[in-house]
C-alpha positions in Angstrom: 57.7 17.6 -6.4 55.0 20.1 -7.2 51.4 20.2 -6.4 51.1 19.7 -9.8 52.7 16.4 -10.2 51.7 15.3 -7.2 49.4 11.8 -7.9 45.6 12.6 -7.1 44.2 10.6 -4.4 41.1 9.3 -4.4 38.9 11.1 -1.8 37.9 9.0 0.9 34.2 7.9 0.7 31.5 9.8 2.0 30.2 7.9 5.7 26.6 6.5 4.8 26.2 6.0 8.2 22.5 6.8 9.4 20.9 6.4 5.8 22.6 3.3 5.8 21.4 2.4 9.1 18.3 3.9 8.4 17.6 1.5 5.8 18.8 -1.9 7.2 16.6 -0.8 9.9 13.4 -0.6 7.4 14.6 -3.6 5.5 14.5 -5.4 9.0 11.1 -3.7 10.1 9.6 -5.5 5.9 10.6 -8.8 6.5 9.7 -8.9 10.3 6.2 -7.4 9.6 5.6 -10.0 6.9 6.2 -12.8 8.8 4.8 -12.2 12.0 2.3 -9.3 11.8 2.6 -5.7 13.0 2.2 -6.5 16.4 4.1 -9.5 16.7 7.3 -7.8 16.5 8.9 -5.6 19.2 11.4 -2.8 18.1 14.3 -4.3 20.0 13.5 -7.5 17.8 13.6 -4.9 14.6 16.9 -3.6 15.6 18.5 -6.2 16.6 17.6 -8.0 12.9 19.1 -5.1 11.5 22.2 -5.5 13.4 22.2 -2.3 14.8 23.3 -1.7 18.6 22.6 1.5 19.5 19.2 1.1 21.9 18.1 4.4 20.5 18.9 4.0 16.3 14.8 3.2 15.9 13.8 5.7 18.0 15.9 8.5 16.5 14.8 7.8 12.8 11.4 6.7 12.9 10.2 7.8 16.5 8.0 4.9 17.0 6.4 2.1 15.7 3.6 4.2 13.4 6.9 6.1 12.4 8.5 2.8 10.8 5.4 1.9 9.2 4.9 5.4 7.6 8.7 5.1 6.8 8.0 1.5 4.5 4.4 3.1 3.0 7.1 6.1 2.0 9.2 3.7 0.4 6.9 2.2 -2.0 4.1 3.8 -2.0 5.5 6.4 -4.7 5.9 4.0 -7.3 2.3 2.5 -7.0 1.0 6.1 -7.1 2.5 7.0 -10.2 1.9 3.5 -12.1 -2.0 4.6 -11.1 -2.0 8.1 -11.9 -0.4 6.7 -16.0 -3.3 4.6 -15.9 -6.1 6.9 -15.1 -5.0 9.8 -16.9 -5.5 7.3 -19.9 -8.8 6.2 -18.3 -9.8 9.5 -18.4 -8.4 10.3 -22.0 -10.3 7.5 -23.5 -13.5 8.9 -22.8 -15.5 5.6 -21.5 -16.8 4.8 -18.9 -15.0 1.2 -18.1 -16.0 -0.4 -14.3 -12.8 -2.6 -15.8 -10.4 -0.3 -16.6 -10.9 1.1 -13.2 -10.5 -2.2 -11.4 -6.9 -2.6 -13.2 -6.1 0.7 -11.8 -6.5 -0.3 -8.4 -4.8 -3.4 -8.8 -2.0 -3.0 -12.1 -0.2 -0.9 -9.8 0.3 -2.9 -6.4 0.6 -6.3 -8.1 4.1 -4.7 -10.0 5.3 -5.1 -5.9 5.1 -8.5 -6.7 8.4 -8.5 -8.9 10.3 -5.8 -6.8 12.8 -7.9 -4.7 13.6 -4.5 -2.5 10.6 -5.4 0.2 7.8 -5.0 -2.4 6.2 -8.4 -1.7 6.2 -7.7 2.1 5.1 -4.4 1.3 1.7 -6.1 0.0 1.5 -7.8 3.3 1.7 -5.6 5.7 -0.5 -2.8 3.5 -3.3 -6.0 3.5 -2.6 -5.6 7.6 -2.9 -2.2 8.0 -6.3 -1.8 6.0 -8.0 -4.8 7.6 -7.4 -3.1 10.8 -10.4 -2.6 13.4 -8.6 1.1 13.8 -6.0 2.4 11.6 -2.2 2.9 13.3 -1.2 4.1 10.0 -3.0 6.1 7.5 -2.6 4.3 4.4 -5.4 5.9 2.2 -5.2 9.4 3.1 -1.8 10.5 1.9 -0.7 13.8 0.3 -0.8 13.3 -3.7 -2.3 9.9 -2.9 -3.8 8.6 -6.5 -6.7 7.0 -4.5 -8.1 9.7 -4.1 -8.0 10.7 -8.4 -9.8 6.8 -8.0 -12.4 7.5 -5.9 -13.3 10.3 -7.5 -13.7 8.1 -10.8 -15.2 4.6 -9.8 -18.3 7.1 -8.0 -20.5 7.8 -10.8 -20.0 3.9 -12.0 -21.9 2.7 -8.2 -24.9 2.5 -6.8 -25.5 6.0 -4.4 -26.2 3.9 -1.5 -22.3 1.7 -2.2 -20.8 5.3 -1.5 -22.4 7.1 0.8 -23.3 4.2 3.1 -21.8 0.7 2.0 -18.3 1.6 1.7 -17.7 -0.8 -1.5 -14.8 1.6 -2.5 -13.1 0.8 0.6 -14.2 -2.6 0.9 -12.9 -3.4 -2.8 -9.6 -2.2 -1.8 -9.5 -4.7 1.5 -10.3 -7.1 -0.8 -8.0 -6.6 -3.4 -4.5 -6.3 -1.3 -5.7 -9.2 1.0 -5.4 -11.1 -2.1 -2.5 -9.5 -3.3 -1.2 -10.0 0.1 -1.8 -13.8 -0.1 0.0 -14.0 -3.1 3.0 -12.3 -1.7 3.1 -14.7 1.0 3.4 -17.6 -1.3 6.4 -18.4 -3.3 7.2 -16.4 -6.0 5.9 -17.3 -9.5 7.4 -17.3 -12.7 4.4 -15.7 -14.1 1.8 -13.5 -12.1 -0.2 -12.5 -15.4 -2.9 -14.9 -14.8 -3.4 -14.3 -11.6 -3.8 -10.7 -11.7 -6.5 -10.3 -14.6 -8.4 -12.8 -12.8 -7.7 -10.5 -9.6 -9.2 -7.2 -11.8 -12.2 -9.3 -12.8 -13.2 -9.9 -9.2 -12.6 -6.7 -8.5 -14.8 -5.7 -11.2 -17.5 -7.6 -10.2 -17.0 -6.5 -7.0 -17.5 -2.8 -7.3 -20.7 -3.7 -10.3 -22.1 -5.8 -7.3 -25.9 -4.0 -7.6 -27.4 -3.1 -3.9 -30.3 -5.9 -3.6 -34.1 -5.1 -2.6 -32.7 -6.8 0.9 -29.9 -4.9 1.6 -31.8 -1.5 0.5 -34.7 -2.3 2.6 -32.5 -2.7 5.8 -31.1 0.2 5.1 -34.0 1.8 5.4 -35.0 0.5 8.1 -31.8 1.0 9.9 -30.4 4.3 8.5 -27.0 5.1 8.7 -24.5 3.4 10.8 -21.4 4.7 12.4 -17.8 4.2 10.7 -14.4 4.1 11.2 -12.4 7.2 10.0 -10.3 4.9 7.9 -13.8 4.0 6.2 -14.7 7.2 6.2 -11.8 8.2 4.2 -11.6 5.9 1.9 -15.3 5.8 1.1 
């Protein structure tokens, strides 16, 4: 028989071996997180969930724990971006000035994690985490490309001077926003989340319109600034 009419054989398939290990290991890390908090799970715990039983499989692709977490904000994190840069390049085309369209900005893009069954709901969770943090492990605002930042830059001339440069609305509209979105990831999934987030972009609306009373301006006169967190400070 010739090489000719020798019968092909299928090649044998490729080993997926580490990025298949790296992402039952990530997979693991979403649901564990999600349940129990960022620091109520130990890496052994992580790898072991993910069936893995090489003591050092963690270590070698993420490092560390700050490393795993950078590894799920890489995962998702793209998608959110880009659902938020569509919208504000068409915030921006429109012309007007809209607190509202804004708000849907910040919010269109997460809530879509609600319907992604690869880890998007536990993404919400443990994003809500990570911002509500005394001190930041992980940077989640300041990231490379980050459309934040293209927000930020927006939502400014719609505030109050005093809600930027000393309040931190901007930052605390986005704690807001995913601790809610983060609640309803915890739940059971709905049929329908429509409702629930254009009632979640009206409160954030209102939130970021909320005008800076006599009160509050007077004791910030009479205190000056304060000190912040660099998280804060970031996403100011």
């Amino acid at each position: 028989m010739t090489a000719q009419e020798m019968p092909e054989q299928a090649a044998p398939p490729r080993s997926r071996g580490p990025r298949d290990t790296r992402g039952k290991l990530i997979r693991a890390a979403e649901q564990l997180f999600a349940a129990r908090g960022i620091d109520g799970v130990s890496l052994s715990e992580i790898k072991r969930a993910a069936g893995q039983r090489n003591a050092m499989a963690l270590q070698y692709h993420f490092g560390d724990r700050a490393g795993l977490l950078r590894a799920i904000l890489d995962k998702h994190l793209p998608a959110v971006d880009a659902r938020r840069e569509v919208l504000l390049q068409q915030y921006e085309d429109s012309g007007t000035a809209d607190l509202r369209s804004l708000a849907a900005a910040l919010v269109l893009p997460a809530a879509a994690k609600l319907a992604d069954p690869d880890g998007g709901r536990e993404f919400l969770q443990i994003v809500a985490e990570l911002l509500n943090r005394p001190e930041p492990l992980v940077e989640v605002v300041v990231t490379k490309g980050s459309s934040i930042f293209a927000w930020r830059r927006l939502v400014e001339p719609l505030l109050a001077i005093e809600s930027t440069t000393v309040l931190h609305t901007r930052f605390t509209t986005m704690r807001f926003c995913h601790a809610e979105l983060a609640a309803r990831a915890a739940a059971r999934p709905r049929r329908d989340d429509r409702l629930f987030t254009s009632r979640l972009v009206d409160l954030v609306t209102a939130l970021l319109a909320t005008p800076v009373s006599e009160q509050t301006a007077r004791l910030l006169h009479e205190r000056g600034p304060k000190g912040q967190t660099r998280q804060q400070a970031s996403a100011r």
